[in-house]
N, C-alpha and C positions, 0 to 999 in steps of 0.2 A: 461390518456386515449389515443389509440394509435388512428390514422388517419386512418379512413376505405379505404381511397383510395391509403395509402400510402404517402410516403415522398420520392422526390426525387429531384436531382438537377441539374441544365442543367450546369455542366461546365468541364472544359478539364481535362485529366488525370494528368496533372501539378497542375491547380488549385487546385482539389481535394489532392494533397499529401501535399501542400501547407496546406489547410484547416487541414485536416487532423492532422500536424505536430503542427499546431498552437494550436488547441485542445487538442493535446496533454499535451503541454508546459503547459495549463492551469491548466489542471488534475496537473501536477507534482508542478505549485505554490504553490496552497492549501496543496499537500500534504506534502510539503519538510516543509514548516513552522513547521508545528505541527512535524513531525522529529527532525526539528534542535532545538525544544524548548527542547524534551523531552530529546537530548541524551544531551545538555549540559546541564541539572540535572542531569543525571547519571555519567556523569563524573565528579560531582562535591562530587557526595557522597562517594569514598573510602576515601573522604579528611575530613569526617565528624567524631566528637570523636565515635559517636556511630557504627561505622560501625566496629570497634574491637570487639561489641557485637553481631554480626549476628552470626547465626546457620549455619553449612557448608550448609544448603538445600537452607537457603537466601541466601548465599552469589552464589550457584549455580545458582538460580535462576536472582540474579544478572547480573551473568555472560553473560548467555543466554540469558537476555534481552540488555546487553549493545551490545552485539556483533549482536543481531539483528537487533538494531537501526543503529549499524555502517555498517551492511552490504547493509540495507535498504535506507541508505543514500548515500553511495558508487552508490545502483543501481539506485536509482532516478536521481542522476547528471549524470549517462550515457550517456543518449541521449544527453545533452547539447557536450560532451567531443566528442563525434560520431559526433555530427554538426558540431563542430570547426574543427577536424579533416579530415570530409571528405565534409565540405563546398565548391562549384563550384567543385564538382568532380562528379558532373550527377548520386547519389545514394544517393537523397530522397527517393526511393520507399524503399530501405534498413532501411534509419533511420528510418522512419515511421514503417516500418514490423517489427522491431525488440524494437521501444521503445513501444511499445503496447505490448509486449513478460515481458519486462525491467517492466513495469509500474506493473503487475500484478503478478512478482515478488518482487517487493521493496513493494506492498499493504500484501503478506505473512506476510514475517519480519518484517513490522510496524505494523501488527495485532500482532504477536507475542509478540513485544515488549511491546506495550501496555498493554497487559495483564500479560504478565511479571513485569511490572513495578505497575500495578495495586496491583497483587498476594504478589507482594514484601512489599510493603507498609502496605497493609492491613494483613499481617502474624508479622509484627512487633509490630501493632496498637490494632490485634484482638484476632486473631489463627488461627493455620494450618486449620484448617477444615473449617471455616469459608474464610479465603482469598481462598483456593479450590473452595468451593461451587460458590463465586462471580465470581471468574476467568473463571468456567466453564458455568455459563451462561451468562457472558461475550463472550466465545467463541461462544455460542450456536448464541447469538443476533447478534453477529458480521459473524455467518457464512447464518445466516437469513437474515439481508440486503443484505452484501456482492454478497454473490453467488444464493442463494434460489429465492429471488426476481428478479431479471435481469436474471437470470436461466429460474425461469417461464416464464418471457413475450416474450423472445425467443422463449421459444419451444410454447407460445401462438400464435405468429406470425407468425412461419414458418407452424403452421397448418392451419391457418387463409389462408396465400399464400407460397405454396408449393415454389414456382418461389423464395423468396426474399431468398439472397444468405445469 
């Protein structure tokens, strides 16, 4: 439930980038783990006797999942690479503006992968149609939380007070 009178915070434009940057990093903990679990499974499977038996669709499918978790993990360590790079160089408002861009790209490619690595598994265990049907309301659930949810209480809020930016 959101605060009828609002949420706000008395402190300086530093502090807040500060805050900001920190939150972020947190977001990207949680995320990166479940990342790093899943791509080194995936790199571990072309090393598996069964993977000579995949269908070119799995093995596409493969593909497109490996290369998503790698992209999605390339994009999550961004921001840390931006810090060290441009650490005491007076362009926090940068890394903060652009790892919130970063974050919401690498959360793409890890949805991707996840259901890619879902679809994959379950096309070997079940069938095409069946791992489809999971995968795609996997995407449905995942675009339900993701976006749909936090989507709404935005646009709840911003009619709630026209004013909150």
């Amino acid at each position: 439930m959101s605060d009828p009178d609002g949420y706000s915070r008395d402190e300086s434009e530093a502090e807040r980038l500060d805050r900001n940057f920190n939150e972020q990093l947190q977001e990207l903990r949680i995320a990166q783990a479940g990342v790093q679990i899943l791509f080194a499974f995936l790199l571990t499977i072309p090393f598996q006797q069964r993977f000579t038996t995949l269908t070119d669709l799995q093995r596409d499918i493969y593909v497109v999942t490996l290369v998503s978790i790698a992209i999605s993990t390339l994009v999550f360590m961004t921001p840390v690479a931006m810090h060290r790079m441009l650490f005491r160089e007076g362009l926090k408002d940068f890394v903060v503006r652009h790892t919130d861009t970063l974050i919401g790209a690498g959360l793409f490619f890890l949805v991707v992968g996840i259901i890619g690595g879902v679809v994959l598994v379950l096309d070997v265990l079940l069938s095409h149609t069946t791992a489809i049907w999971i995968g795609g309301g996997l995407t449905l659930l995942a675009v339900a939380l993701w976006l749909v949810l936090p989507l709404s209480q935005r646009r709840r809020r911003r009619r709630e007070d026209p004013d909150t930016p």
